[in-house]
C-alpha positions as CSV (number, residue, x, y, z in Angstrom):
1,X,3.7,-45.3,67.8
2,X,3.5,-42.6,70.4
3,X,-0.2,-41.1,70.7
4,X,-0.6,-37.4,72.5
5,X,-3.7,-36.8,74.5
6,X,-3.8,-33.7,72.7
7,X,-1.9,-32.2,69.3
8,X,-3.2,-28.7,69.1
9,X,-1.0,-27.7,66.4
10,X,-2.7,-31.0,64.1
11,X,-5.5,-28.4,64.3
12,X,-3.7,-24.9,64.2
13,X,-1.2,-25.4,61.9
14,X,-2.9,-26.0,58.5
15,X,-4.5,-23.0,59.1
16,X,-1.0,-20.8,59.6
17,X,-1.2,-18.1,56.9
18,X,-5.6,-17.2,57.8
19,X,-4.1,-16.9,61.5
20,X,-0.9,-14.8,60.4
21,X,-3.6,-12.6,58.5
22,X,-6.0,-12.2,61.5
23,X,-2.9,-11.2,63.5
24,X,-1.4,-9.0,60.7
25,X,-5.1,-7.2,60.7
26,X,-5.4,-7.1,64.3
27,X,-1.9,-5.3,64.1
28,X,-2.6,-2.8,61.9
29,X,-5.2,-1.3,63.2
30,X,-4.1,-1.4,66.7
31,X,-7.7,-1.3,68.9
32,X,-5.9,-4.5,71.2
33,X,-8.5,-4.0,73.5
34,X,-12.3,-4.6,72.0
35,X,-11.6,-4.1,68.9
36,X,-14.0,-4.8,66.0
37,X,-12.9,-8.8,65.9
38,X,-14.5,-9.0,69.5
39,X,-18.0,-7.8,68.1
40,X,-17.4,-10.4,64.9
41,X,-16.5,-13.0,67.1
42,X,-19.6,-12.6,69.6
43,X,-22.2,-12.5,66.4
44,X,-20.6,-15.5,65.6
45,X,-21.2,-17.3,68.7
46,X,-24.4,-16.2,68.8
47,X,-25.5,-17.3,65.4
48,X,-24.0,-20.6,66.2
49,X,-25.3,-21.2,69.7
50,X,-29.1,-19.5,69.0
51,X,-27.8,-17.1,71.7
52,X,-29.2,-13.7,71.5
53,X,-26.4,-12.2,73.5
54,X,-22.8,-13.6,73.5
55,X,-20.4,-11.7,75.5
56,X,-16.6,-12.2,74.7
57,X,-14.6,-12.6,77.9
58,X,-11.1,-13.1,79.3
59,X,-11.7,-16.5,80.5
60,X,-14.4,-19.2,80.8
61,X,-13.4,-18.6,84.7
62,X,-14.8,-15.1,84.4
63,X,-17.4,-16.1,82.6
64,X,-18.7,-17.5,85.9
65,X,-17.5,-14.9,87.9
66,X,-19.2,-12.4,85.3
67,X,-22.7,-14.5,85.9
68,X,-22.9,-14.9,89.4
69,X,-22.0,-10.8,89.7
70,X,-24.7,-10.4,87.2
71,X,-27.3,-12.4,88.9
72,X,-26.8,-10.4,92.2
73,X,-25.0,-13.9,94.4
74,X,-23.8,-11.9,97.2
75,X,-21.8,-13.8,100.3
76,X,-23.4,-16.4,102.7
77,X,-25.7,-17.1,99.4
78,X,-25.9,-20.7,98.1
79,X,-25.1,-22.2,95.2
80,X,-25.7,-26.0,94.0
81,X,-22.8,-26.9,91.6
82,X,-21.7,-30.8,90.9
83,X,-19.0,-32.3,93.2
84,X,-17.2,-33.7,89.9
85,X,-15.4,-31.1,87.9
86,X,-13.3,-28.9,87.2
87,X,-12.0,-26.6,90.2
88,X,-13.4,-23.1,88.3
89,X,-16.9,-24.2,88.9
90,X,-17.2,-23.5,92.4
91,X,-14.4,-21.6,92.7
92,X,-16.1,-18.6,91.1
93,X,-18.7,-19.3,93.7
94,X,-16.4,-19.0,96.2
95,X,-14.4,-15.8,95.4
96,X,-17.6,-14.0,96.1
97,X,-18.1,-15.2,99.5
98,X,-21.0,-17.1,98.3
99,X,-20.8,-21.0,99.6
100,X,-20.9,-23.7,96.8
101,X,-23.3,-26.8,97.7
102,X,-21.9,-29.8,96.5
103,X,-24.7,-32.2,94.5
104,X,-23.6,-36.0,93.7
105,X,-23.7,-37.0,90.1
106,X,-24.7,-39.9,87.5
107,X,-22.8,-42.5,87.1
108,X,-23.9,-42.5,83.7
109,X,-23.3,-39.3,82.2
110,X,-21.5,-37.5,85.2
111,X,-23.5,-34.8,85.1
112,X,-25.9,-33.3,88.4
113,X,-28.1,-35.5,89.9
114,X,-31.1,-33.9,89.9
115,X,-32.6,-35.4,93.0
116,X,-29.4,-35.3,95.1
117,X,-30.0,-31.2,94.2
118,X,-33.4,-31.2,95.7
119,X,-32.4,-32.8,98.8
120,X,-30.1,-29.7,99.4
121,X,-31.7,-26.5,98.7
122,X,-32.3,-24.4,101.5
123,X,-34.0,-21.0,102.2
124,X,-29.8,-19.8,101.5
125,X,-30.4,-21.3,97.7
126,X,-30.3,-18.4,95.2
127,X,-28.8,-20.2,92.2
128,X,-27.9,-24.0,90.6
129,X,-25.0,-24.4,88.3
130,X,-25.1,-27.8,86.0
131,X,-22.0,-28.4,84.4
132,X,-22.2,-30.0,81.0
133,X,-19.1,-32.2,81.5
134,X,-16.9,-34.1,78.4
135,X,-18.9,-32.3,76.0
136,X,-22.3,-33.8,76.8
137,X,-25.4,-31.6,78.3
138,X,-26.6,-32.5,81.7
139,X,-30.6,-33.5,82.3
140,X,-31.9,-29.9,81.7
141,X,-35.7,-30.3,81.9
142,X,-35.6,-31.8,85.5
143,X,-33.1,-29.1,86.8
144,X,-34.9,-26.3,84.5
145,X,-38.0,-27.3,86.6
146,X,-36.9,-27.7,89.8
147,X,-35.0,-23.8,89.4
148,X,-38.4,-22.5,88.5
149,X,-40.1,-24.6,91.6
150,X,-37.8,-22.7,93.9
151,X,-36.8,-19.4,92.1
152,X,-33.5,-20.4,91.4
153,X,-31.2,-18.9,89.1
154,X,-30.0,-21.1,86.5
155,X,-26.3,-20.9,85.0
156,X,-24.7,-23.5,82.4
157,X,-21.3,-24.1,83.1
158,X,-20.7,-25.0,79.0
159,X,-16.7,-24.8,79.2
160,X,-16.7,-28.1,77.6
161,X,-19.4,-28.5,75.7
162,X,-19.8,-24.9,73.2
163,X,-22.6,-27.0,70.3
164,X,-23.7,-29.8,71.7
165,X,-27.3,-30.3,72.4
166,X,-30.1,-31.4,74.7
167,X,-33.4,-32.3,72.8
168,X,-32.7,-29.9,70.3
169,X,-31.1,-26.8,72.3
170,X,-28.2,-25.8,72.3
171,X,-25.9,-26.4,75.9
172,X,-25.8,-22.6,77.6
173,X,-28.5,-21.1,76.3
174,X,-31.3,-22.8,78.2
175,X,-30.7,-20.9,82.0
176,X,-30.2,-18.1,82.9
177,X,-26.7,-17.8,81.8
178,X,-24.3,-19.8,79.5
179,X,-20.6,-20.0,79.7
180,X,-17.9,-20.9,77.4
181,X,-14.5,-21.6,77.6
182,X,-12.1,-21.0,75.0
183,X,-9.4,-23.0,76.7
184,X,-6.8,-24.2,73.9
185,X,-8.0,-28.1,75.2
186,X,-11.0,-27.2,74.2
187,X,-13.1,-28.3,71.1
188,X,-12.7,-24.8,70.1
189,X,-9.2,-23.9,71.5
190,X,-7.8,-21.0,71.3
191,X,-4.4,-19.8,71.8
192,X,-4.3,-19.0,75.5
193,X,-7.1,-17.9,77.9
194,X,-10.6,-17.1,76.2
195,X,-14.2,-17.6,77.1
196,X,-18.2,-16.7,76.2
197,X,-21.1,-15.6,78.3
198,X,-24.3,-15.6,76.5
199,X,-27.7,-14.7,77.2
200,X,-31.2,-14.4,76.3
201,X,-32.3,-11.7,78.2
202,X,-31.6,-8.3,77.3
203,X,-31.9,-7.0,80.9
204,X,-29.1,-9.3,82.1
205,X,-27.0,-8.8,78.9
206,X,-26.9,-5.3,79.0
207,X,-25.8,-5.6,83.5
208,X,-23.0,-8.0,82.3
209,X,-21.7,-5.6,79.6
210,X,-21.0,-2.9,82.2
211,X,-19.6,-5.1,84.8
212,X,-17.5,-7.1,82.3
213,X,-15.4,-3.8,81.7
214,X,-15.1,-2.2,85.2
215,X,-18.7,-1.7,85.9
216,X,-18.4,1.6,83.9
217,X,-20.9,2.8,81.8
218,X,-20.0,5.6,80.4
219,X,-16.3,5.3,80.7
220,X,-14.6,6.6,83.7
221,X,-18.6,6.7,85.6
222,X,-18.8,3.8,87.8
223,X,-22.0,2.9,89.5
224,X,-20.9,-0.6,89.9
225,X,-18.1,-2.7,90.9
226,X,-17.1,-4.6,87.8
227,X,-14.0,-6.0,86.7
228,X,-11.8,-6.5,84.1
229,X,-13.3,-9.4,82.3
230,X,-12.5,-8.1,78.5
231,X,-11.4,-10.9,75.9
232,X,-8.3,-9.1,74.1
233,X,-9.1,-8.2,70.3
234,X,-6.1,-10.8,69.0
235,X,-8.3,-13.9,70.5
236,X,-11.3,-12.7,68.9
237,X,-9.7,-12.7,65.6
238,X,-7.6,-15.8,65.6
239,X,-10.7,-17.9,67.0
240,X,-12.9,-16.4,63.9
241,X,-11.1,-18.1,61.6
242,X,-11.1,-21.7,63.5
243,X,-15.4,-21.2,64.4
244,X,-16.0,-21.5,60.7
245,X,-14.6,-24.9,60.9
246,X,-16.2,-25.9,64.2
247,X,-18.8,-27.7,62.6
248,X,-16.1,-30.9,61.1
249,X,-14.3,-30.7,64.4
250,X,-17.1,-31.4,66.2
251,X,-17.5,-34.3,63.7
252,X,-14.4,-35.6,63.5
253,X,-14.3,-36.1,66.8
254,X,-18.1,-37.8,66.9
255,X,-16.4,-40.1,64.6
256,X,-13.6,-41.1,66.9
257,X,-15.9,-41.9,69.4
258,X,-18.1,-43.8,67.3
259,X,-14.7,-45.6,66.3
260,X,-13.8,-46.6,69.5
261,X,-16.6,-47.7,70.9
262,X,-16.9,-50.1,68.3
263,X,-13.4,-51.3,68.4
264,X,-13.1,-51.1,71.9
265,X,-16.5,-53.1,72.8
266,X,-14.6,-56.5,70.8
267,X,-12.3,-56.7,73.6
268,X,-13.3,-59.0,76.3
269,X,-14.7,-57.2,79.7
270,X,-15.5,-53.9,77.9
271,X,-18.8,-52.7,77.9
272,X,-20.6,-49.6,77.0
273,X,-22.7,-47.7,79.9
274,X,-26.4,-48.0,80.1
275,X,-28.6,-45.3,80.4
276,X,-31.4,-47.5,81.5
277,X,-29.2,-47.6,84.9
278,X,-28.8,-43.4,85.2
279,X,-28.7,-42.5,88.5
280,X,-29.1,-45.8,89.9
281,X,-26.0,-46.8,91.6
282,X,-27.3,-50.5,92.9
283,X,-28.7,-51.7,89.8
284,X,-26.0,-50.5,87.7
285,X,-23.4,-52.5,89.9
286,X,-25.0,-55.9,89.5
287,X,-25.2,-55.3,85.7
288,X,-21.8,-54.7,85.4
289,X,-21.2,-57.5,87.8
290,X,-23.1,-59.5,85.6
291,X,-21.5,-58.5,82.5
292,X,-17.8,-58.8,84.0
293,X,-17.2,-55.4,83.4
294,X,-13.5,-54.1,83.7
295,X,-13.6,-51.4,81.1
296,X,-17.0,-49.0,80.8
297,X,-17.1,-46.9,77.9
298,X,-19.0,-43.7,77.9
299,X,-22.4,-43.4,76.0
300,X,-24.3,-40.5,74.2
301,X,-28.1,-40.3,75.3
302,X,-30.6,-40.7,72.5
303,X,-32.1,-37.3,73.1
304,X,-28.3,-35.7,73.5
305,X,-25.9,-34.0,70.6
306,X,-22.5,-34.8,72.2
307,X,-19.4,-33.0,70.9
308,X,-16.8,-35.1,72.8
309,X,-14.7,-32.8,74.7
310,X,-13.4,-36.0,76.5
311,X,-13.9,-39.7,76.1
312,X,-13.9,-40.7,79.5
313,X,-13.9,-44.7,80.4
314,X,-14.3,-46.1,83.8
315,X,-12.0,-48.7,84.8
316,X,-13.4,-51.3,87.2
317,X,-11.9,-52.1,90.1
318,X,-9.9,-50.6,93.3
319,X,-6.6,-49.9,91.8
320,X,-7.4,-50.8,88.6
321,X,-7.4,-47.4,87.0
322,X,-3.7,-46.8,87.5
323,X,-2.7,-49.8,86.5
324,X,-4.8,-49.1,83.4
325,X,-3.2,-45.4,83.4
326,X,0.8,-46.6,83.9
327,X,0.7,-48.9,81.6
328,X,-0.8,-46.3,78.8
329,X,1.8,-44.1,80.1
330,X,4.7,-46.7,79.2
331,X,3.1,-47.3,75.8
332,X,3.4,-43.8,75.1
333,X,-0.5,-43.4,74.9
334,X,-1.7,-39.8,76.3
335,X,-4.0,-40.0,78.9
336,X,-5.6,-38.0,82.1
337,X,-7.2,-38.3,84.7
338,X,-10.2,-35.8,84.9
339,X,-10.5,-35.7,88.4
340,X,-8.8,-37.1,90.7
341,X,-10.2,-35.2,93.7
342,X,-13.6,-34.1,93.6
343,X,-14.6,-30.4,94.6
344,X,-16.0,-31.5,98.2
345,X,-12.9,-33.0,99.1
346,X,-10.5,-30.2,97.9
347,X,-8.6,-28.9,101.0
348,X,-9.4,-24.7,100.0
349,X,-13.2,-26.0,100.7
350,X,-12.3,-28.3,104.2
351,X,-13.9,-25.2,106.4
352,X,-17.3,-25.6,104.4
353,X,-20.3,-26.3,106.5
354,X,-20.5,-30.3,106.5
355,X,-23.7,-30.0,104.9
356,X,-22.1,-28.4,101.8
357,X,-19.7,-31.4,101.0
358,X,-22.0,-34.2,102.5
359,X,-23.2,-37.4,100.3
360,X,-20.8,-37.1,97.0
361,X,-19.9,-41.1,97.4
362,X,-20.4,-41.6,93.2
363,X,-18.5,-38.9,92.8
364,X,-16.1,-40.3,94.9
365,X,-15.8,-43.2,93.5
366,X,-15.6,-42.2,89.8
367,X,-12.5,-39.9,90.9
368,X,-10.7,-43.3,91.4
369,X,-12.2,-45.0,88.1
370,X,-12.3,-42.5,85.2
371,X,-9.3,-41.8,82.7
372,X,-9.6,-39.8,79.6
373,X,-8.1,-40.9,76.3
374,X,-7.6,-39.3,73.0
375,X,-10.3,-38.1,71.6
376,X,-8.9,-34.7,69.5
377,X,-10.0,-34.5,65.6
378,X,-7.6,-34.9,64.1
379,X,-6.6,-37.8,65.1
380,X,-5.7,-40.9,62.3
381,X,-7.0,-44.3,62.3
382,X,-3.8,-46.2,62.7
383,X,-3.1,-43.6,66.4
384,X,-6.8,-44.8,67.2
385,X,-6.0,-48.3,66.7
386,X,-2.7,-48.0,68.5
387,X,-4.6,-46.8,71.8
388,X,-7.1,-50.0,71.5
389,X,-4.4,-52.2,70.9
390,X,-2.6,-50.6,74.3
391,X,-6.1,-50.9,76.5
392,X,-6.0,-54.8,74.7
393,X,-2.9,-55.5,75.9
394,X,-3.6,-54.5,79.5
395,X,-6.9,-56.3,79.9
């Protein structure tokens, strides 16, 4: 049977006439633009996330933006992001003529390597931005530290990762800055462009509120250049009524994982990543040489509440991972690759000091290795099976 990498309406549609009543209220009452469903809907994130501030925005894009304009990142500044992800990290760097640093990542958990950081702040560092990526939370306490060592500002690029957890706290909420993305691929997706910044500092809250509608404050009085970062009221309300589920679709889709990893690791050559070899490239090679490794299937650290955004496997081997991704695509499995070119290598970036893009090679070579299956709630048992059955067939 034909599996989709994603079925949004699986999700959406059993919840048709809560969604029609959100929309029929929003309607009524007309206020399209911060209307009292924005203010419900940031409480909301707030009490979920332990937030003290949550900030409904038109974009997890311009939740970036929002941050970096909040933190003062003025052009020529530096900020460290990851070389693997998704384009809008650094490209909100970049729109404000600040100059993104590229940082490898672990082969592990593709998150920041820490240590790669380190080796390229400079006296132009101002701010570090760790993406949590697939839905898992990057090594916080290192990067937390080494922000505070150099008097870096610290914002969590959450887009993917809105409740999961790093030793207890929740992703975005740790820095300076969190930022969520309400993307309808996300784990909560809703139904066109939507995003959250939250903070705990009431200073920063308060400087993000004015600049998120025109930097006005009162209206028409501008003392700032803001822009127009306002998530409308209809978004608010039709998302309210999907975040008092979020808590089973975050575990349905822990239980998919935990599904496929144990169906997945009966198939010869398949083999689930070991944290023991995080951030060590040479010793993780040799195991999975050891172990004949074709397929490695990504893992959850002990001290780590992952939610699953993606469930990302590496596929061994020059060429290997578009054979693996063809033959998927003829057996009508849904799959992606999440990403094929990393930031340092995008062409937009090509006239980027050499220093900003140098030493990204795991990054590099995890561009030509990963591929994304499906991983989405509500996904059944037999379409689970049906996608291990496929990867069987190939191996």
């Amino acid at each position: 049977m034909p599996v989709p990498l994603l079925d949004v309406n699986a999700q959406n549609s059993p919840l048709e006439s809560e969604l029609q009543a959100a929309f029929t209220q929003v309607l009524k009452h007309g206020r399209f633009i911060m209307g009292p469903e924005m203010e419900t809907f940031e409480k909301e994130i707030a009490a979920m996330t332990g937030a003290k501030h949550a900030l409904a925005v038109s974009s997890g894009t311009d939740a970036l933006l929002l941050a970096l304009m909040a933190l003062d990142i003025k052009p020529g500044d530096e900020v460290l992001c990851p070389a693997f992800t998704f384009f809008a990290t650094a490209g909100a760097v970049s729109r404000l003529g600040a100059v993104p640093v590229f940082t490898d990542i672990c082969p592990v958990c593709f998150n920041l390597d820490v240590n790669d950081a380190k080796a390229k702040i400079t006296p132009k560092t101002k701010a570090i931005i760790p993406v949590h990526l697939f839905g898992q939370c990057a090594d916080m306490d290192p990067i937390l530290a080494l922000a505070k060592e150099h008097n870096l500002r610290v914002i969590e690029d959450a887009a993917q990762s809105i409740g999961s957890q790093y030793k207890g706290r929740q992703s975005g909420t740790m820095g300076d800055f969190g930022t969520y993305s309400f993307f309808p691929s996300k784990n909560l997706g809703g139904f066109g462009d939507g995003g959250m910044l939250v903070t705990n500092d009431d200073g920063l809250a308060e400087f993000a509120r004015v600049l998120r509608n025109h930097g006005a404050k009162p209206k028409y009085y501008h003392q700032y250049v803001g822009g127009n970062f306002r998530m409308d009221t209809l978004q608010c309300a039709l998302l309210s009524v999907k975040v008092k589920r979020y808590a089973q679709y975050t575990s349905e889709r822990q239980r998919n994982a935990t599904h496929y990893t144990a169906e997945l690791l009966k198939l010869p050559g398949v083999v689930q990543a070991d944290p023991a070899h995080c951030k060590c490239t040479a010793t993780q090679d040799a195991w999975l040489a050891a172990n004949n490794a074709k397929i490695v299937l990504p893992v959850s650290y002990a001290h780590n509440d992952h939610i699953w955004n993606q469930f990302t496997l590496r596929v061994i081997g020059e060429g290997k991972r578009d054979s693996l991704l063809a033959h998927l695509q003829a057996h009508k499995i849904g799959c992606e690759v999440y990403y094929p070119v990393t930031l340092d290598q995008q062409q937009c970036f090509a006239d980027l000091p050499a220093t900003s893009r140098a030493g990204c090679e795991i990054s590099h070579r995890l561009a030509g290795e990963v591929l994304s299956i499906p991983i989405y709630g509500e996904l059944t048992e037999a379409q689970r099976l049906e996608v291990v059955a496929a990867i069987a067939s190939w191996l």
